[in-house]
N, C-alpha and C positions, 0 to 999 in steps of 0.2 A: 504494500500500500504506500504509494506516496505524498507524504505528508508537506505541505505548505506551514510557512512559521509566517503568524499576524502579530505585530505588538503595536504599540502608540507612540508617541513622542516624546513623553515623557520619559523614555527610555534612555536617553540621549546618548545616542551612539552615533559614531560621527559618519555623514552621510554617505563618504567613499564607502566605509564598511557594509550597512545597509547596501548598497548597489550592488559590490561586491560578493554581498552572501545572499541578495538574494532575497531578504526581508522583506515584507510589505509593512508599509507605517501608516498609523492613522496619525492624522494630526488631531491634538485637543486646540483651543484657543483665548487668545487674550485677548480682554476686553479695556481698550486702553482710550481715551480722552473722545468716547463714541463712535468709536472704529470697533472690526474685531478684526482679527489676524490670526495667522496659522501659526500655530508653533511652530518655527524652524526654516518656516518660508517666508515668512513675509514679516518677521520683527525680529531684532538680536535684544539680547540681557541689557548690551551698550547704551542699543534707544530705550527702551524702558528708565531707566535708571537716572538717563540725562532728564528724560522728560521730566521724573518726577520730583529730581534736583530742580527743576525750573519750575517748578508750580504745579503741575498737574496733579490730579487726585491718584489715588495708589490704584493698581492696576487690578482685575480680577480674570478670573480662566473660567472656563468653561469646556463640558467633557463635549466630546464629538454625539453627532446623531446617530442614531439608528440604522440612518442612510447610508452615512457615512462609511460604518460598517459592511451595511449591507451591498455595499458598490463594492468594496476591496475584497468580501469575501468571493461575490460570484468572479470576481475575474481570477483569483485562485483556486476557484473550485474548476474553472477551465482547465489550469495544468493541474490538479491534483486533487488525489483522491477525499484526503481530508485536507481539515485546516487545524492545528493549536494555536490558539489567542490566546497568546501572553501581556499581564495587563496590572498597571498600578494599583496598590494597592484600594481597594475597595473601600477603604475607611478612611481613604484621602480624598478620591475623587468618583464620580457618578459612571465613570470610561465602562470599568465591567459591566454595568446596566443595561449601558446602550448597547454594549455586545452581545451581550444575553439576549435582548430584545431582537435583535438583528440575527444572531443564528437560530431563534424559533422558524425562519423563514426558511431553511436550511436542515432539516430535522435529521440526526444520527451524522452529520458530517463536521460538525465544528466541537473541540473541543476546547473549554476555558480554564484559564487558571490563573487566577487569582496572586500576586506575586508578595501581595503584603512587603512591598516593598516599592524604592519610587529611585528615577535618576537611573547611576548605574548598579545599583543593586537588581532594578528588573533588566536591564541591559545585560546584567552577566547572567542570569537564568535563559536570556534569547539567545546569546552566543552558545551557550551547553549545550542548550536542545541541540539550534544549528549542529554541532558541532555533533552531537551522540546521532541525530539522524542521520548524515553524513557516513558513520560508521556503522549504520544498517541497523539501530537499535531500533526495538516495536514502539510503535506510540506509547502503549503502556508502562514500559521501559523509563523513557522519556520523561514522563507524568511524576515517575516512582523519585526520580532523579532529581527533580524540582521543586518536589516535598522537603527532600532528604535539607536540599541547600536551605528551601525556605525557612526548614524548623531549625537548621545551624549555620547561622554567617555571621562575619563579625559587620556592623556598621558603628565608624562615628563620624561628626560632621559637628565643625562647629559655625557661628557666622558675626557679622562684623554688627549685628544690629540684630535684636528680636523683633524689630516692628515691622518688619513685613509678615512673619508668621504671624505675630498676633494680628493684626488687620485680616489677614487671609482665615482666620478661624483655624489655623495649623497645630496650634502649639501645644496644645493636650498640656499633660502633666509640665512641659517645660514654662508653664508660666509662674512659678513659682520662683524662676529666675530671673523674672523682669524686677527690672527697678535695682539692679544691684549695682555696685559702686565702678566708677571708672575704671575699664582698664582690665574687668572682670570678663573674661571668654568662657561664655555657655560654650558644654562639650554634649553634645545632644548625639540620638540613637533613637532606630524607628524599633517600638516594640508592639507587638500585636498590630502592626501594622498603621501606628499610632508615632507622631514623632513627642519622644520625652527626657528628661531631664537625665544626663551620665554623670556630671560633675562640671566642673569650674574650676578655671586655672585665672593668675592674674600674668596676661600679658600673652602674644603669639610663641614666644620660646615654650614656656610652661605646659600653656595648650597642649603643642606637636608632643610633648614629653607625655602629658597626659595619656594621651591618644596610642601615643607607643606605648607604654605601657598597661594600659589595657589590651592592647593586642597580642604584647609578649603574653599577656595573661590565657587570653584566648586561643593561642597559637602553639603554645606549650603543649607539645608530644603529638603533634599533627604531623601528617605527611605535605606531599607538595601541596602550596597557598598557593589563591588568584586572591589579585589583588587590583581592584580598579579604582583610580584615582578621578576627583572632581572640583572643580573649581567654578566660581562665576565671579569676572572682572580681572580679578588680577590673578597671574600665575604662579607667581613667584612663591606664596606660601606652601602651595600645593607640591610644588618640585621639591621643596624643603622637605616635606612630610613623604615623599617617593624616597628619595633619599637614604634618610633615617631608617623606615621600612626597610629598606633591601639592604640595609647595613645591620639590624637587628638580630641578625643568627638565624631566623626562621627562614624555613625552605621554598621561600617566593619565588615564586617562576616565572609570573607574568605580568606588567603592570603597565595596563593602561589607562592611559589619563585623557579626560575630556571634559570641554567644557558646558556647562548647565546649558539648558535651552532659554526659551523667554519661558514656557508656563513654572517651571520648578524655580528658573530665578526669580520669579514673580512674587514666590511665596518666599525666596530666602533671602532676597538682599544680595548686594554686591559684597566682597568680601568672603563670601561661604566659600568653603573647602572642607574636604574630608575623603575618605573610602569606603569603599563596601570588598568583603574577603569570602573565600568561602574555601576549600580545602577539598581533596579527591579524595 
């Protein structure tokens, strides 16, 4: 049977890849000074963030339609047999709904799942799949494989401001750490598919120290790491924190770094960076 890989935008994997493997993306969208635009195509993080430096009101997203769906599936149901839609977390954003809604049209050929995760934490459950179908694994194979990551991966991410999460209604349990004192970096993780509070470092050194050593924590007596790196606006912290990782002793093999789209940096501000890991 061959199987077709569907994910969103929010994935953010950078576009050469996508063409490359092969991916179909749905775009979600951002609702910016009464325009809306495509994730990916038609706004960067850069305009968002100048706009809202100059006065405009904070931006909001929006999941894709039905339609939307429903257009990308049937043209992958041309070359193949089935389809798996890989898809941001369901407790972030409304995307899996519309899918769901959309492969009713389509009965016993789509399957979903749920990634309880956003950025490139669902980005590296798309490259697996790709990557284990590729090697002639069964759909159900596959499915078993992405559980396995979803219920064990490392994420931390910290950001240069909470007030984009909190305006986006993101911030779950990390709002506990609004209003703390200059200079203080939230170190935030998505749990249950939820983004919440890991700790707090004062200053970027501290942070990245943080962050490593939660991972040494996590990473202790694993075999080979992936390790995917993310940023939005500046890079520079991010290669700092690749760095560090691949210098940590643990047995990271692969580490790619990419930067945020407009809907995810929508919701985290300029300044954010972090990883998502998961182990073989």
């Amino acid at each position: 049977m061959k199987v077709a890989l569907v994910t969103d935008s929010t994935a953010d994997l950078p576009k050469p890849l996508q063409k490359e493997l092969g991916i179909r993306v749905v775009p979600l969208y951002v609702n910016l000074g009464g325009r809306v635009y495509r994730d990916w195509e038609e706004i960067t993080p850069e305009e968002i963030f100048q706009r809202v430096r100059s006065g405009e009101a904070f931006p909001s997203t929006s999941q894709p339609s039905p339609e939307d769906f429903a257009r990308v599936y049937e043209e992958a149901l041309g070359e193949a047999d089935h389809v798996l839609s890989i898809h941001i977390s369901s407790r972030l954003s409304g995307t899996l709904q519309s899918a769901e809604l959309a492969s009713s049209r389509f009965p016993g050929r789509i399957t979903l799942f749920d990634s309880r995760a956003a950025s490139l934490g669902l980005g590296m459950m798309v490259l697996r799949a790709k990557e284990l179908l590729d090697q002639g694994q069964d759909l159900q194979g596959v499915v078993a494989e992405l559980e396995r990551i979803r219920q064990d991966h490392f994420v931390r991410f910290t950001v240069a401001t909470l007030e984009f999460l909190r305006r986006g209604g993101r911030i779950g349990g990390a709002q506990a750490l609004l209003g703390t004192l200059l200079n203080i970096k939230p170190i935030l993780t998505l749990k249950d598919g939820r983004v919440e509070a890991a700790g707090r470092a004062r200053g970027e050194r501290k942070a990245r120290e943080a962050i490593l050593e939660d991972f040494r924590a996590w990473g202790k007596g694993r075999g080979k790491i992936r390790a995917f790196f993310l940023y939005s606006a500046e890079e520079g912290a991010v290669k700092e924190l690749k760095e560090m990782v691949l210098a940590s002793g643990l047995p990271v093999e692969e580490a790619l770094v990419s930067e945020l789209g407009a809907v995810i940096a929508s919701h985290t501000g300029p300044g954010t960076y972090g990883f998502y890991a998961y182990s073989l």
